[in-house]
N, C-alpha and C positions, 0 to 999 in steps of 0.2 A: 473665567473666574475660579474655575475648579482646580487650575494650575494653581492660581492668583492664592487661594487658600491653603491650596498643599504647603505652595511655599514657606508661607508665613510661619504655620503648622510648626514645618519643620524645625524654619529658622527660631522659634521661640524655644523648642525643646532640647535644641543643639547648647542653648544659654548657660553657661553654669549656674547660674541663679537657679534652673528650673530643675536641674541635679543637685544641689542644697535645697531647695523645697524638700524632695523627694524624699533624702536622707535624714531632714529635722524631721518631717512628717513621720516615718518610720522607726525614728529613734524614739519620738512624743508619745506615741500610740503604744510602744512596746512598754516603756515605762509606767502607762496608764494601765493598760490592759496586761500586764504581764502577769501580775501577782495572781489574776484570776485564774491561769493556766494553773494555779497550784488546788484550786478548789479538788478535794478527793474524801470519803467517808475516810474517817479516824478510826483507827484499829484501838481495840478496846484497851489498850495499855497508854495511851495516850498521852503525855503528860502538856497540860494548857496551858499558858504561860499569858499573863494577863498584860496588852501593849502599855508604855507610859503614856502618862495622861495626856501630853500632847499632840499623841499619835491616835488618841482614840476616836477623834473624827474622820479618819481616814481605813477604818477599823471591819474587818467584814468574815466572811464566814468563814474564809482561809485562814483567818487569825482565829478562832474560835471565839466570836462574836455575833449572836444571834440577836432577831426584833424580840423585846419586850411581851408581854400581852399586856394588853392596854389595864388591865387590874395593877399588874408588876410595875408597870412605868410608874403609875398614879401613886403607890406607895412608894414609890423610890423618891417622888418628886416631895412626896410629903417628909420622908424622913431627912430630904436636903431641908427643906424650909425648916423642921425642925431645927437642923443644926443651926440654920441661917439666925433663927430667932434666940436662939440661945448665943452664941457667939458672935452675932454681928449688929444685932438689936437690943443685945444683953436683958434678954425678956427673963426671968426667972425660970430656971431647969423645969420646976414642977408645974408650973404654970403655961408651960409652953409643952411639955408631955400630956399635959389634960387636952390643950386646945385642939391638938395635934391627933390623940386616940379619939374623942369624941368625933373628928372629923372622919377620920377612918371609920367608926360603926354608920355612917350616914351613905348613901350614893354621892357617885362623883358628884351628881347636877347639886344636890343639897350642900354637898361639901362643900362646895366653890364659893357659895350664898352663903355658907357660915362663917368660911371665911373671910369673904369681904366684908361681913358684918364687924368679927371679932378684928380683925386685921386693915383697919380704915387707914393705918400710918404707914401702908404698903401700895404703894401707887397702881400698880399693875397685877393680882393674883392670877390672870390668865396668862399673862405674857409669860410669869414665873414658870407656869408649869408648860407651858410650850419651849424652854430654852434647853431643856435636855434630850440628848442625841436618840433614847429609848434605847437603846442594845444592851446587850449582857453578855458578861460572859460563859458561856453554854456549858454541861458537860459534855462528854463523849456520845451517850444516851441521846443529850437533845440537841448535838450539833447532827448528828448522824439521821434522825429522825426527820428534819428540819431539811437534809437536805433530799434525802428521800422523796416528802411532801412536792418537794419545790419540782423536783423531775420528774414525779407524775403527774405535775399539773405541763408544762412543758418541755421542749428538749433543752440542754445545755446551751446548747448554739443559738437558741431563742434571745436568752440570755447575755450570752457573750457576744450575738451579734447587735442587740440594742447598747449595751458599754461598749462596744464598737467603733458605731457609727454617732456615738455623744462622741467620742473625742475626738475622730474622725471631721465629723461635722463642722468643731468647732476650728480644728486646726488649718483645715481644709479652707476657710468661707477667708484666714487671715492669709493664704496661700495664696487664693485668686484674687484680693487686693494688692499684691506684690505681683504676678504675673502680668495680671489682666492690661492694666496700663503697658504694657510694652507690647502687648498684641493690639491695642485699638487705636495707639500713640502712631502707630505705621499710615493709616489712609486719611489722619489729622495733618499729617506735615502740609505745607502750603503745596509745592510742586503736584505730591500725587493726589491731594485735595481737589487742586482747581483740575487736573486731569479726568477725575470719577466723574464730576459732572459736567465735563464734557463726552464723555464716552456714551455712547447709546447702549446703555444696558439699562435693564428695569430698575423702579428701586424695589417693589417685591422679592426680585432675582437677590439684588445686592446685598440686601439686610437679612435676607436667608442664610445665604450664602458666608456672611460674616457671624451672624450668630454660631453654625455649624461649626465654624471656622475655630469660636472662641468655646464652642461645647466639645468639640477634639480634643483640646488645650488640656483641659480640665478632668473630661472621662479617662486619656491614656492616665494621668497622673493620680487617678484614683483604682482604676485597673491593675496597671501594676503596682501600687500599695496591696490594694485586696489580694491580687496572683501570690503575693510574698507573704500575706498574712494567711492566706490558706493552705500555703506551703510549708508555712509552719507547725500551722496545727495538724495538716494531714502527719507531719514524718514527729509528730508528738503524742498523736491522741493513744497512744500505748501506755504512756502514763496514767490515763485515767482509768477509775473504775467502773465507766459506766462507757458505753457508745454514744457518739459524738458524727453528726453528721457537717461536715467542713463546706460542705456543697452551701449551707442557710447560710454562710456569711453574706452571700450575694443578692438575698431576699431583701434586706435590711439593706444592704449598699446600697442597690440601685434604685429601691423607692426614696431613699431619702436623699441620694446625689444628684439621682437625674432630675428632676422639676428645680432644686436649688442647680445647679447650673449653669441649664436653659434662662434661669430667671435671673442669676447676677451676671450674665453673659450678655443679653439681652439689655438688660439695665447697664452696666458699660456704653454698650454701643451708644444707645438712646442720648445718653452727657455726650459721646463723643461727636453723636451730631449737633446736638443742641449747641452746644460750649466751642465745637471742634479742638476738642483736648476731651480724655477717658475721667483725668485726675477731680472733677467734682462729683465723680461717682462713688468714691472712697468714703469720705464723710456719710455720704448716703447709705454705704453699704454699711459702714460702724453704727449708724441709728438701727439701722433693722437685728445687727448683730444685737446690741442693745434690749429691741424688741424681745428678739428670741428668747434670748436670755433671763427675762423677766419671768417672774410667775406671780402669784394668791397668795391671800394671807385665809387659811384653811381656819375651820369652823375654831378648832381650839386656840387659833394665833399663830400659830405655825406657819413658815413659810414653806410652800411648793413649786417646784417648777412647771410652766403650760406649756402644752404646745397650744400655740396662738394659730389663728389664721394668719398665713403668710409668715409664718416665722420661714427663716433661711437655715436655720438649724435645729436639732431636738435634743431635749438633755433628759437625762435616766441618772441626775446625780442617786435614786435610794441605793439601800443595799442589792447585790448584785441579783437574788433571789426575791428581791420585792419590786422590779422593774415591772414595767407592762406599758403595751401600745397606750399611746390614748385614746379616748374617746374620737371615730368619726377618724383614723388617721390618715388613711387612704382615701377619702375623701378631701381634706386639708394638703394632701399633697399633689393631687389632682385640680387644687385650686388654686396653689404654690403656680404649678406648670399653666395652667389656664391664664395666669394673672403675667407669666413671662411671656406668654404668649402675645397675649392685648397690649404690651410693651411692645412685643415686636410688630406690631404694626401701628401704633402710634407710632415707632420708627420710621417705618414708611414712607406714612403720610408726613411725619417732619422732613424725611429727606427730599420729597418731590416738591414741599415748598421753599426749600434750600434752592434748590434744581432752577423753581421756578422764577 
């Protein structure tokens, strides 16, 4: 069986499909994460130049755009709704400057209550002030500061390797739905189908043995992504002004690749026995992409991204210096790999009643 897998192995990696994976994946990931190789403190002459309005969702410290403080937001949002109510509500200028400054001398929580009081013909005042992105644009002073803070609380590569493995994650999970089926499409065909169960080999041996098979598949192809993205940063980090450890990219890679995997490798197999065809695992795998990708609507109406139990990916959309693990993550990924585990032997036991 140990040939039996080599081969496959190989013959999947020989595919040109799975050298265009490699190279969109590499190309995806350079364009996501490229702009952040520019992050560096701004020399005091600096001159900042503000993105257009369309670009300002995609906007971060390397553009000189810092978080809000939650005071700054609140009046920022207030002084939109002002314009809103003058210009789009056509509420009287002075009338709408009073409502507006009395709200401002009150706390946020009071404000909110006076303005749903005074503002009943406005459907939503929380949703309002949750629609804006918080950032500003910084000066020299507090971009510099801002990132200071940010590298004393961790290293760079903290950082750049959770915006990493979001894109990584996500581009990777649509990668093994195009691969996978052609590695577990091989022991479905009818010939070497009715062959497997006639060979006296285990089905513990077997579904091991193919899982590994389809967890090669996936690590070389994440392996050499990481080898070329460490490769780069090593013969770069001269650029920066601060030291930059290249070695953390691999922290981040392999807790978040290896259990997702083992786990959509696993879950393949499992369709390809059940179905004998891989191709109704696809559907399944897009619900859980789905899953992942979902998050909370946070206390002010905002939306966040979770990492869920069992998500197959994790996303770090904030600003690049406001990421962080989640809560319990190492834990949740140990349960990711637990859960592909218990697949694989529900595998198993589907196979030996195939068998039987």
């Amino acid at each position: 069986m140990i040939f039996s897998i080599k081969t496959k192995v190989i013959s999947i990696i020989k595919k040109p499909i799975y050298a265009i994976g490699l190279i969109v994946m590499l190309v995806f990931l350079y364009m996501q994460c490229g702009s952040y190789l520019n992050i560096n403190y701004m020399p005091d002459n600096s001159q900042i130049m503000p993105v257009d309005r369309e670009m300002l969702g995609d906007a971060d410290v390397m553009d000189g755009y810092i978080p809000m403080t939650e005071e700054e937001y609140f009046n920022e949002r207030m002084n939109h709704l002002r314009d809103n109510l003058i210009e789009n509500v056509g509420m009287d200028e002075k009338k709408a400057n009073e409502l507006i400054d009395t709200a401002l001398n009150m706390d946020q929580h009071d404000a909110m209550e006076y303005l749903e009081k005074e503002c009943q013909f406005m459907a939503d005042i929380h949703g309002y002030f949750s629609s804006g992105n918080g950032i500003k644009l910084g000066t020299v002073t507090e971009i510099n500061k801002y990132i200071f803070e940010a590298l004393d609380r961790e290293d760079y590569m903290d950082y750049l390797g959770r915006k990493y493995i979001d894109y990584l994650g996500t581009i990777f999970t649509f990668f093994c739905i195009i691969i996978y089926p052609f590695y577990f499409a091989y022991d479905s065909k009818k010939d070497i189908y009715e062959l497997l169960h006639t060979k006296p080999i285990s089905s513990k041996k077997y579904i091991i043995t193919q899982v590994l098979g389809g967890f090669l598949v996936g690590i070389i192809a994440v392996v050499v992504i990481t080898i070329i993205a460490q490769g780069f940063l090593f013969f770069s980090k001269d650029r920066f002004d601060f030291a930059i450890s290249t070695a953390k990219i691999w922290k981040y890679t392999l807790w978040e690749m290896i259990p997702a995997i083992i786990y959509i490798s696993s879950v393949f197999l499992f369709f390809s026995i059940l179905f004998k065809t891989p191709l109704p695992a696809i559907p399944f795998i897009f619900i859980q992409i789905l899953y992942s990708n979902s998050g909370v609507t946070s206390a002010n109406g905002s939306f966040i991204y979770k990492h869920r139990v069992g998500s197959i990916m994790i996303r770090y959309p904030e600003l690049f210096f406001e990421t962080h693990l989640s809560e319990n993550f190492y834990v949740k990924q140990l349960f990711l790999l637990a859960l592909g585990v218990i697949v694989m032997i529900t595998s198993v036991v589907l196979w030996e009643k195939k068998r039987g």
